[in-house]
C-alpha positions as CSV (number, residue, x, y, z in Angstrom):
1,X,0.0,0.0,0.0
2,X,1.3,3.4,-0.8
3,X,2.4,5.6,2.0
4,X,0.0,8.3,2.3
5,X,-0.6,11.4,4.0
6,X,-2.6,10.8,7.9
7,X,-5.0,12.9,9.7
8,X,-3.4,14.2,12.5
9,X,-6.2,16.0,13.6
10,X,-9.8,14.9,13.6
11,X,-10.6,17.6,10.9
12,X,-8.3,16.7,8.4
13,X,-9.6,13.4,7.6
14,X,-12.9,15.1,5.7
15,X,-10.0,17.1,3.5
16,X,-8.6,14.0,2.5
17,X,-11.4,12.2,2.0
18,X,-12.2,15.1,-0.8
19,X,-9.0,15.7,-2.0
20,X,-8.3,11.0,-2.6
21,X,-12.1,10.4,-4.1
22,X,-11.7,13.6,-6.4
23,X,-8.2,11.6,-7.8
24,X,-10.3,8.7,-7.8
25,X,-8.4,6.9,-5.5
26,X,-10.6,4.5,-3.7
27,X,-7.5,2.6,-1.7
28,X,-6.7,6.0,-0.8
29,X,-10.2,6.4,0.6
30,X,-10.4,3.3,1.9
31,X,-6.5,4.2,4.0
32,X,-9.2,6.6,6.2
33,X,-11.0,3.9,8.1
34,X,-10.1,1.6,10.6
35,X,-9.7,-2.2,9.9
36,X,-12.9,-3.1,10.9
37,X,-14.7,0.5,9.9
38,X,-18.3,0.5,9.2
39,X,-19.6,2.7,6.6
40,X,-23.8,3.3,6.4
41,X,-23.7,3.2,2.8
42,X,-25.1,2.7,0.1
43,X,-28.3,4.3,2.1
44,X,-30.1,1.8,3.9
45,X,-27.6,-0.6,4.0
46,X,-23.6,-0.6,5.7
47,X,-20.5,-1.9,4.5
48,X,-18.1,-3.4,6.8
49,X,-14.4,-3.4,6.8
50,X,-11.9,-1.4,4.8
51,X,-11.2,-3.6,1.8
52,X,-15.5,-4.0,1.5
53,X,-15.3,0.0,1.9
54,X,-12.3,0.3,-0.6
55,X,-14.8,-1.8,-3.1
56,X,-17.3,0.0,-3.0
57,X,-15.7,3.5,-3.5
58,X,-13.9,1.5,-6.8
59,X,-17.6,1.7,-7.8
60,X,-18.8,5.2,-6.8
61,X,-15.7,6.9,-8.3
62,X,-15.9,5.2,-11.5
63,X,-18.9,7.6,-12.2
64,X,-16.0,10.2,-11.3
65,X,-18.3,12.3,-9.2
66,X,-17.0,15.9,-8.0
67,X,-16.9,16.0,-3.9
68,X,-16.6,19.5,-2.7
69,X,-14.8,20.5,0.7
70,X,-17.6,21.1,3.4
71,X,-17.1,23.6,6.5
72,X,-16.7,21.0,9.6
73,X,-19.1,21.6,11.9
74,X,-16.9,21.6,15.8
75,X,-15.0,18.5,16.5
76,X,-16.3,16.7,20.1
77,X,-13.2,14.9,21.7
78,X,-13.1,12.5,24.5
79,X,-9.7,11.0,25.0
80,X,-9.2,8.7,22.0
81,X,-12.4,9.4,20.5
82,X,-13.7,12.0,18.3
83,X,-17.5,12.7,16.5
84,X,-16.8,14.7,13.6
85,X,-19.8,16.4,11.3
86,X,-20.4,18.6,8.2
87,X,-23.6,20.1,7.0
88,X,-24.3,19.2,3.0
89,X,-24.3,21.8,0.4
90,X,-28.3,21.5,-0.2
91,X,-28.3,22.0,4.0
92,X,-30.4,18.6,4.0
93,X,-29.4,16.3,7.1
94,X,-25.9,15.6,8.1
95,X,-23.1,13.8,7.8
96,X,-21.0,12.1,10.8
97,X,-18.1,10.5,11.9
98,X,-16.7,8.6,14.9
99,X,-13.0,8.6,14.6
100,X,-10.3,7.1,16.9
101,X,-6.6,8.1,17.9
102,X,-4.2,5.6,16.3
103,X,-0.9,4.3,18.4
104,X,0.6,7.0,15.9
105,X,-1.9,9.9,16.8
106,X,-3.4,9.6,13.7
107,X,-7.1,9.3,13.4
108,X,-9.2,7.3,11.0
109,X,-12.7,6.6,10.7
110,X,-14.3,4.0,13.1
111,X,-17.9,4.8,11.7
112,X,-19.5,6.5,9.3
113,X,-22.5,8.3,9.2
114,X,-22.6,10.0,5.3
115,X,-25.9,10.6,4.3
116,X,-28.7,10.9,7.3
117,X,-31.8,13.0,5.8
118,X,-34.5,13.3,8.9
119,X,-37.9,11.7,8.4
120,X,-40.5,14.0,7.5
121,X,-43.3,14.9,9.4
């Protein structure tokens, strides 16, 4: 596996995430979750592990979509485990993220939250 560039900070991980699926670079993508990750995606289903989420992205980023950077909403920290969250463009729902420190102090993505559009009334 190539070496590539870690989070060091909670926050960075959604940069990355933009910057590797925009290359197309689903092993890239898949380098931000943990071992075991689990990823609610495609909606209404999950996929478990990294080399199932590494898969999948092969798929998405075939289509070459465009991801642009979102503002991070603030980080919430408690010891080796941070919630991370961005508001969508369209301002429908929310994304999330449950991240964990590695031995390194790197982070990477324990679960994954993506699309989550409240029910309507």
């Amino acid at each position: 596996m190539p070496e590539y560039e870690k989070a060091m900070r909670p926050e960075d991980i959604t940069r990355l995430f933009v910057a590797r699926s925009n290359a197309g670079d689903a092993a890239g993508v898949a380098a931000l979750y943990e071992v075991d990750a689990v990823l609610a995606y495609p909606p209404g289903s999950q996929t478990v592990g990294r080399e199932a989420i590494r898969a999948l992205w092969e798929k998405v980023l075939t289509n070459r979509p465009h991801f642009e950077p979102e503002q991070p909403l603030p980080t919430l920290i408690s010891g080796d485990i941070a919630l991370t969250s961005t508001p969508p463009r369209d301002g429908s729902g929310a994304r999330a993220q449950v991240v964990r420190r590695q031995p390194d102090g790197s982070w990477l993505r324990l679960l994954d939250q993506p699309e989550f559009v409240p029910p309507t009334r």
